[in-house]
Structure formats: structure tokens, C-alpha cells
C-alpha positions in Angstrom: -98.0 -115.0 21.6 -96.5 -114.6 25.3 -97.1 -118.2 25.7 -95.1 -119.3 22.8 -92.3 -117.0 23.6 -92.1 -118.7 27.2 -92.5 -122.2 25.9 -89.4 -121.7 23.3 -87.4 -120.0 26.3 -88.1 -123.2 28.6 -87.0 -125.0 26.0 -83.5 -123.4 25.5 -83.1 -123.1 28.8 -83.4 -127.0 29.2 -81.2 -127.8 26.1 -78.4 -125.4 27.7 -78.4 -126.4 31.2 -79.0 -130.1 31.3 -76.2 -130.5 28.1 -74.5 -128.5 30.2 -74.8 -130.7 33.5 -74.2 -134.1 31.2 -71.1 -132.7 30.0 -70.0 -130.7 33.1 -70.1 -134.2 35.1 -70.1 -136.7 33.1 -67.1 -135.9 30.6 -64.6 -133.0 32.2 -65.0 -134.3 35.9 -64.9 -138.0 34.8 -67.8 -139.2 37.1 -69.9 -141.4 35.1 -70.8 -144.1 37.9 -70.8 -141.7 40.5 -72.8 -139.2 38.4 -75.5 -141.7 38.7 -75.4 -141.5 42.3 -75.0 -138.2 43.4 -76.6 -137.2 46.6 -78.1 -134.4 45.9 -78.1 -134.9 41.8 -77.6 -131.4 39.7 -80.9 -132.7 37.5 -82.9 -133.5 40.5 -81.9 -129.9 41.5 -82.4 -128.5 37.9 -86.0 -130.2 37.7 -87.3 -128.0 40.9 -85.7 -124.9 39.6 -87.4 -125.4 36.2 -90.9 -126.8 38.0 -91.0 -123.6 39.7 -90.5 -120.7 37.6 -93.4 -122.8 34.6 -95.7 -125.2 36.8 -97.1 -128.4 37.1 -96.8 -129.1 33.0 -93.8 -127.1 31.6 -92.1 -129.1 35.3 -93.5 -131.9 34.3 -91.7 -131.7 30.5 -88.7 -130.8 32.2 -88.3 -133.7 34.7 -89.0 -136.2 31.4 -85.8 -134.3 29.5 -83.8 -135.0 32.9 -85.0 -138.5 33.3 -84.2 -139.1 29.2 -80.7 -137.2 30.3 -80.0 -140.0 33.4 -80.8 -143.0 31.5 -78.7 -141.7 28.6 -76.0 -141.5 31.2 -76.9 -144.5 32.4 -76.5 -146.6 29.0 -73.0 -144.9 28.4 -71.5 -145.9 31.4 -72.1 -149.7 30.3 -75.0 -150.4 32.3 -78.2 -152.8 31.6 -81.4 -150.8 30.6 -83.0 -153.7 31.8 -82.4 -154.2 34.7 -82.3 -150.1 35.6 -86.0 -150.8 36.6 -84.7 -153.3 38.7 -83.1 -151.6 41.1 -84.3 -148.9 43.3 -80.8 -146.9 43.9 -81.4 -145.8 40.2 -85.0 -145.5 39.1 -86.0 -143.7 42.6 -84.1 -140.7 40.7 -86.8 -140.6 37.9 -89.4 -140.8 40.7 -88.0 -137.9 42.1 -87.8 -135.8 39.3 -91.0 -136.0 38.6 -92.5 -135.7 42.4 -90.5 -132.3 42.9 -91.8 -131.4 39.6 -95.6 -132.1 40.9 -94.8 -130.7 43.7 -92.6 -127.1 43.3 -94.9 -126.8 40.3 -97.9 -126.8 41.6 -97.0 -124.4 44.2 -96.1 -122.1 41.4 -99.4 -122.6 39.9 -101.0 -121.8 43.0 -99.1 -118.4 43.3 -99.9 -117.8 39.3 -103.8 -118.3 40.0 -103.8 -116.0 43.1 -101.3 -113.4 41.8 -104.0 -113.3 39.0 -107.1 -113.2 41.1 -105.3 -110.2 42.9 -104.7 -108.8 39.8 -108.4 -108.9 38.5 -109.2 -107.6 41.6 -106.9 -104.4 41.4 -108.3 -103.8 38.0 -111.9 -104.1 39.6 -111.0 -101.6 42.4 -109.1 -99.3 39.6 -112.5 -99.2 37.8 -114.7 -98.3 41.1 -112.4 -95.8 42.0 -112.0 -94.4 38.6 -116.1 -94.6 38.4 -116.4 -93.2 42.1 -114.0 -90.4 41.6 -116.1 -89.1 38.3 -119.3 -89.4 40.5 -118.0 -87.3 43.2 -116.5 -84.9 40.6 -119.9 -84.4 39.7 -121.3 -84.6 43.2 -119.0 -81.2 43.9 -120.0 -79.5 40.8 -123.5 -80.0 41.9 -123.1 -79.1 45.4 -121.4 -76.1 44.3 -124.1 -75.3 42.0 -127.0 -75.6 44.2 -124.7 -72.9 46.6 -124.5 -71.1 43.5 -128.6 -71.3 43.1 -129.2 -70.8 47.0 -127.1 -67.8 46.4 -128.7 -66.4 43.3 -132.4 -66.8 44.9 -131.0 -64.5 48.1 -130.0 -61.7 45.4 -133.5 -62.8 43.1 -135.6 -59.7 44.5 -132.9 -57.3 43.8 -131.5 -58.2 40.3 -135.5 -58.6 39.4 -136.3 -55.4 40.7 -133.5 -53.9 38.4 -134.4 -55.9 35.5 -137.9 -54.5 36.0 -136.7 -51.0 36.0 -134.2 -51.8 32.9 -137.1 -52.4 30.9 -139.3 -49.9 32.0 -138.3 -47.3 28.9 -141.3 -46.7 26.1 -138.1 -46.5 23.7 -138.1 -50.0 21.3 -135.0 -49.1 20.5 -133.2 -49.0 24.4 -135.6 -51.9 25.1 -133.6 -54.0 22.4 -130.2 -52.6 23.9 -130.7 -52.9 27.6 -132.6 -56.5 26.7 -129.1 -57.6 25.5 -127.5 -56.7 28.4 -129.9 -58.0 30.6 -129.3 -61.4 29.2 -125.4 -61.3 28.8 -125.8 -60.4 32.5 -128.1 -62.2 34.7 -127.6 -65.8 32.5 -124.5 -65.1 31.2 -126.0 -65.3 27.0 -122.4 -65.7 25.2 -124.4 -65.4 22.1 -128.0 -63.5 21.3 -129.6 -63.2 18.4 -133.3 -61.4 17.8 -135.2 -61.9 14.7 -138.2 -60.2 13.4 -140.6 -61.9 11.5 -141.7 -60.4 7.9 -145.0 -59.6 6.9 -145.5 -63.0 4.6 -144.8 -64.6 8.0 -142.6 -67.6 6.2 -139.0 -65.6 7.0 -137.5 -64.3 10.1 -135.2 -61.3 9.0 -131.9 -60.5 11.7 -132.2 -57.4 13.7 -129.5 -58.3 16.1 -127.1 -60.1 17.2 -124.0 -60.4 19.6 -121.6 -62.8 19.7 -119.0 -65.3 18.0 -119.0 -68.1 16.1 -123.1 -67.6 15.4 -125.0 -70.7 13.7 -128.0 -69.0 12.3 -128.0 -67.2 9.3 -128.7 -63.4 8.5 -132.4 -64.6 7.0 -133.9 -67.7 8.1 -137.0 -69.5 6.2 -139.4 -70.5 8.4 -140.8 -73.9 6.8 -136.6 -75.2 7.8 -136.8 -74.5 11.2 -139.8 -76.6 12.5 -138.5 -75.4 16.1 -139.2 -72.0 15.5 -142.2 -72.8 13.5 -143.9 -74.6 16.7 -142.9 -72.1 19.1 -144.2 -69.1 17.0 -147.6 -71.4 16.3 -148.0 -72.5 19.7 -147.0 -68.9 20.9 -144.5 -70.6 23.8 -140.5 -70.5 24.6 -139.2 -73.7 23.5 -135.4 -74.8 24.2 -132.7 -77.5 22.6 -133.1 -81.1 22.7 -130.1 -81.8 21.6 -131.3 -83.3 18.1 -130.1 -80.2 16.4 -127.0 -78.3 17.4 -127.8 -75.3 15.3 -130.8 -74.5 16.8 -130.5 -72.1 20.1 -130.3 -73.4 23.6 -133.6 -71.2 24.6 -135.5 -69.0 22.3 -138.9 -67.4 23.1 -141.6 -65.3 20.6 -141.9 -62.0 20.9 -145.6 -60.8 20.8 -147.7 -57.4 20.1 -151.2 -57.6 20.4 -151.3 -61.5 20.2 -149.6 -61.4 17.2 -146.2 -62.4 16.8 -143.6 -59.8 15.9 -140.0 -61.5 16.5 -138.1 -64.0 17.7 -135.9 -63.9 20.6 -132.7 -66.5 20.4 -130.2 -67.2 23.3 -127.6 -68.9 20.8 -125.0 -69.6 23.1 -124.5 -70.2 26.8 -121.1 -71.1 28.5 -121.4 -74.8 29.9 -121.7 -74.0 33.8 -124.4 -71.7 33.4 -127.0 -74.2 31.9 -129.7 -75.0 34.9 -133.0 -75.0 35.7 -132.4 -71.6 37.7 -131.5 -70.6 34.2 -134.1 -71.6 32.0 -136.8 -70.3 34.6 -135.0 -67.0 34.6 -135.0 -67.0 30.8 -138.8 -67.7 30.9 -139.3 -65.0 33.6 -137.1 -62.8 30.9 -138.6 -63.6 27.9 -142.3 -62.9 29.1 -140.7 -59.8 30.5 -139.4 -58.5 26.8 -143.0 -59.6 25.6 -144.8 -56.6 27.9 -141.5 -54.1 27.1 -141.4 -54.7 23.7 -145.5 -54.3 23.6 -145.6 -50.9 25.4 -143.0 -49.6 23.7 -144.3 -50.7 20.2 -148.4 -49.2 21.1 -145.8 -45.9 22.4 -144.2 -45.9 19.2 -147.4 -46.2 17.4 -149.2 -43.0 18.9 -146.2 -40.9 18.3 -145.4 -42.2 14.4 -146.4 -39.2 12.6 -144.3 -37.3 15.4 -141.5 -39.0 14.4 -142.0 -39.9 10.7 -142.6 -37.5 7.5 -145.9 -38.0 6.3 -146.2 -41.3 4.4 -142.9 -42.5 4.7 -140.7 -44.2 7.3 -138.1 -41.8 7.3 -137.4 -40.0 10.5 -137.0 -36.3 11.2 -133.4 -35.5 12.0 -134.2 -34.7 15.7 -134.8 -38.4 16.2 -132.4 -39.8 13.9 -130.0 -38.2 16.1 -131.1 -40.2 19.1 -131.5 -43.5 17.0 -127.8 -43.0 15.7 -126.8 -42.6 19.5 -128.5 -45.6 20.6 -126.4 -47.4 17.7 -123.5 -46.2 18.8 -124.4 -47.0 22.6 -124.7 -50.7 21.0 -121.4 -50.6 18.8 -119.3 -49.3 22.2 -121.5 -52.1 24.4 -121.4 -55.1 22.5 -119.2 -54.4 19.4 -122.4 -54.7 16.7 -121.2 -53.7 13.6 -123.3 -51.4 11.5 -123.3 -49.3 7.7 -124.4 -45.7 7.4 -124.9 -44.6 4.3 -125.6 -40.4 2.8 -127.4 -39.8 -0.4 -128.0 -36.6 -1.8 -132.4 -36.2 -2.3 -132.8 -35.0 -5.6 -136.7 -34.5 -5.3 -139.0 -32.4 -2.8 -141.2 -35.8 -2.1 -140.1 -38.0 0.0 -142.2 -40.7 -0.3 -140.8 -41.3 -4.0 -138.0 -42.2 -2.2 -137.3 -46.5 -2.2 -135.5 -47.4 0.8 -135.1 -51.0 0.4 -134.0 -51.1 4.5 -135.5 -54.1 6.8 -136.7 -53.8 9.7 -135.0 -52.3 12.6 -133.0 -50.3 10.1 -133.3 -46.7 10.2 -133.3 -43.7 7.5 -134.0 -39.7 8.2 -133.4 -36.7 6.6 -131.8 -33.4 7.2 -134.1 -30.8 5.5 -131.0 -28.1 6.0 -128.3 -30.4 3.9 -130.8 -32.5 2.0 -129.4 -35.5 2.8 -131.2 -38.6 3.3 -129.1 -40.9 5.9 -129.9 -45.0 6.2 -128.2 -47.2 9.1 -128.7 -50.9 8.5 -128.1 -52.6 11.7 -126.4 -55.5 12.3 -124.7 -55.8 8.9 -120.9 -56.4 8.0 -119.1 -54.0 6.7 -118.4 -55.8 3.7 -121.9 -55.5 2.1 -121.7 -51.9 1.8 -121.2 -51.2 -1.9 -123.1 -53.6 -2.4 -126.3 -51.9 -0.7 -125.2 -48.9 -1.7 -125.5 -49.9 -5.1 -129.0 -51.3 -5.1 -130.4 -48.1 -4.0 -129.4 -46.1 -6.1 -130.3 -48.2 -8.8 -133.6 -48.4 -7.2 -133.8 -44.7 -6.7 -132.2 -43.3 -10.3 -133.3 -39.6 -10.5 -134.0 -39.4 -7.1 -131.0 -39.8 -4.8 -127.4 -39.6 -5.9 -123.9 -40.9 -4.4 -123.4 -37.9 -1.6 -119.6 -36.8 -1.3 -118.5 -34.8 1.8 -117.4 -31.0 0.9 
């Protein structure tokens, strides 16, 4: 398209100035003879000018329209056609049209090709640098990285040693909570999630999570996460290839006994936290919350009937007091939202009592007001009528809507 723009401008150009010239000389000055003979002739002149601003061929076009121009001049002045070929004092003008044509465009051509070879070349060195530069950004955030690492493996001793005593509490419950704020602390989690896995073993059932914009669901069936699947099969910490963006960057199972109990999910990291000094630390973590989790659990085991009624898992209101303060110590923490819920207990048995709660929920009873209070953890607000509702309707004759005094 460029080239047939500058091919209809040399050609305009030509028609203007060499009309111009035959009319400029040849008809308002009166010079027809000596027109012919000019010293230094206007088209010899025009022929260079055009030769060098197109080259060799557009120069080569041009010096043709002047020589068609000079024998045109030459036929209206009377003269021979014949014997113009004759004589040398004429035809040496076409021969130097088109010589200074060769000549001044070539040397344009010349300039063209190396003004383009430069150019390729800048575009070349544009490209390195543009490559180079990107390198070395990357160079610097590695370098700065590895300082960060070098750094990190100084403090290593310490922030282990206070990991180690963070989790050193026989309380499931504060292991949970502190485990949170171990990760969000010493890999910088943005999201966390822990499942447990229910008795049938095909679902894993939310028992908390922190965080925005979270991918998993509230209930997860196994046999759709193959990921999860292996890693609670195979008994191992697995992480994200990058297949499948919905699946957590690390996530390690949570064992009691050899059996496995939950699921532990780092959702989220920020983008300059992910390295290998994180992923070990996450491994180091994650086997950590396996012997925490296990202790606490066998503690919680020997002490059930302390803490239970008799054949029921409904606490007695000394340690629903601490549970509900450990909920709260999550809400303030982390900003986990949570539903309590009071019923009035209609009945002197409490294991008639349904409580339709999942795990990690908690329900106790205050024998003074009888009340029966349940705390589902990690649950929007919004569900609350709704679990209210299938309560009592579970428990008709039992429990009833309690209303404060």
C-alpha cells in the first residue's frame, strides 16, 4: 500500500514539474533553441533530484519522461527527428539523464538498504534488551529471594522452637486456632481451609476456614477430587500442578492412629511467598499438626466422659464455656463467622436429644436454665433459620424455640 502511494506521488510530481519546466522555458521565456542547449539543463537537473529521493528504477522512469519531454521540445522547434541521433550536442542530453539517474539512484538505493539493515538491527538490539532486561528482573527477584531464604534459615531455630511450643497444648480445639496462625505467620497462608473427613470416608465436611475469595466448597465429595483422594490413600502432602486451579497450592492429611481424620488445605498463598523454603516448611508444619492434633485427640479421648454427659456429645457447661471462648478467640483472630443457637430441653434425657451438628461443632447444657446451646463453626450467618428449623423439627417434643426473659 506504501509503495503505491509513493509510486502515484512520483508520478505527480513528474507531470507538475517537468510541464512545468516545458512551459516555464520553452513558452513564457521564449527559448526554444536555446532550451535545447542549456548548460546546465533544468531536466538534467530535475532527473537527479527525482533519481535520488526513489532509486535506480523510479530515476530511471523519470529520466525516460525527461528524455520524451526534450525530444518533444525538440520536434516543436522545427527540427529533424532524424537526424537528432545524429548529432551529439543533442542526444548526449538523453545519455545524461539517464547516467545521473544510474548514478544518484543507486546511491540512494545504497543508503535505503543500509538505513534498513540498521534498522533490523535496532529492532534486534530492542528485542535483546527487552529479553535481557526481563532476565535480570528475574535475576533480582531471585537474588533477593535467596537473601530472603539465607535470612529465614538464620531465624529457622527460633521460629521452630516457637512453633514447637505453639503446638504443644493437649486442647484440639487451641491446636486448630494456634495451627491457623502458625501458617498465616511463618508462610504467609492468605487462605486456609481444614476439612474433616466423615465416617463413610467418601465426603470431607468444613471445619474451618479463613480467608477470601475460597474455591472449595462447604462439603466436598471425595470420588471429585482425585488430588485429595491420592493424598489421603497414599497418606502424603501433595501440592498444585497447575492442572487445576481450584485445588489448594499445598494440602497435607491429618492422621490419628494411622487413620486419617482431616484434611489440611493451604488455599491461597500471596505470589512472592511460593518457594521451596516454603513447601519444606509446610511439610515440616503439616507433620507437625499430625503429632498435635494426635495427642490432643488420645487427651481428649481419656477425658470424654469428663467432659461429656453420659451417652451423648453434649458438653457440661463448665467446658462449653471454654469452647465458646476459644470461638470467640477465633472470631476476634481471624474474623470466622459462627451461629449459636438456645433451645429450651423439654425432657430429663438427654440423649433423646438429635443434634444434627458436624464435626467440630459444639452443643452443652446448662442444668440451672435448661438450655441446651449449639455453635456450628464456620457457618454464614445466613443459614441460621434454616438450621434452626431442622432441629426442631427433628427434636418435636423435646426442645422448643428458647426466648430470652
Amino acid at each position: 500500500m506504501k509503495k503505491r502511494r509513493n509510486i502515484i506521488i512520483f508520478l505527480l510530481e513528474n507531470i507538475f514539474y517537468y510541464t512545468l519546466i516545458y512551459f516555464l522555458f520553452m513558452s513564457l521565456m521564449g527559448q526554444g533553441e536555446k532550451f535545447l542547449q542549456l548548460n546546465l539543463h533544468p531536466l538534467f537537473i530535475l532527473t537527479g533530484i527525482m533519481a535520488y529521493r526513489y532509486g535506480v528504477n523510479l530515476g530511471v522512469v523519470s529520466a525516460t519522461i525527461a528524455m520524451f519531454v526534450y525530444i518533444y521540445s525538440y520536434i516543436e522547434v522545427g527540427r529533424d527527428i532524424v537526424v537528432f541521433f545524429y548529432d551529439f550536442k543533442y542526444y548526449k542530453f538523453i545519455l545524461m539523464f539517464f547516467i545521473l539517474s544510474f548514478i544518484l539512484g543507486r546511491i540512494k538505493d545504497n543508503q535505503d538498504e543500509k538505513l534498513h539493515e540498521l534498522s533490523e538491527e535496532m529492532s534486534v538490539i530492542r528485542k535483546n534488551y527487552k529479553n535481557l532486561y526481563g532476565k535480570n528482573n528475574k535475576l533480582t527477584y531471585i537474588n533477593n529471594r535467596m537473601k530472603g531464604q539465607i535470612i529465614k534459615s538464620e531465624e529457622s531455630i527460633i521460629a521452630l522452637y516457637n512453633i514447637s511450643n505453639t503446638l504443644d497444648t493437649l486442647n484440639f480445639e487451641e491446636v486448630i486456632t494456634n495451627l491457623i496462625g502458625i501458617f498465616k505467620t511463618y508462610i504467609n497462608a492468605e487462605a486456609i481451609s481444614l476439612y474433616t473427613v466423615d465416617s463413610s470416608k467418601k465426603y470431607l465436611r468444613l471445619k474451618v476456614a479463613v480467608g477470601e475469595n475460597r474455591k472449595l466448597p462447604g462439603s466436598l465429595k471425595l470420588d471429585e477430587y482425585p488430588e485429595f483422594l491420592k493424598a489421603i490413600n497414599e497418606k502424603k502432602y501433595g501440592k498444585r500442578d497447575g492442572s487445576n486451579l481450584k485445588i489448594p497450592v499445598f494440602y497435607a492429611p491429618i492422621l490419628n492412629n494411622g487413620e486419617v481424620i482431616a484434611l489440611l488445605n493451604i488455599e491461597r498463598l500471596s505470589y512472592e511467598t511460593y518457594t521451596d523454603y516454603t513447601e519444606k516448611m509446610f511439610e515440616i508444619l503439616a507433620s507437625w499438626t499430625n503429632k498435635a492434633m494426635s495427642n490432643a485427640l488420645s487427651y481428649a479421648e481419656k477425658i470424654k466422659d469428663e467432659l461429656y454427659y453420659e451417652g451423648t456429645e453434649i458438653m457440661y457447661e463448665k467446658f462449653l464455656e471454654k469452647r465458646i471462648s476459644e470461638e470467640r478467640k477465633r472470631k476476634e483472630m481471624f474474623n470466622l463467622s459462627n451461629i449459636s443457637l438456645k433451645f429450651k430441653v423439654l425432657t430429663e434425657d438427654l440423649k433423646k436429644i438429635k443434634l444434627m451438628k458436624r464435626s467440630g461443632d459444639i452443643a452443652g447444657y446448662s442444668e440451672k436454665e435448661k438450655v441446651l446451646y449449639i455453635i456450628f463453626s464456620a457457618t454464614p450467618s445466613e443459614h441460621k433459620h434454616l438450621l434452626k428449623s431442622k432441629i426442631l423439627d427433628g427434636n418435636i417434643g423435646i426442645l422448643e424455640e428458647y426466648y430470652e426473659n
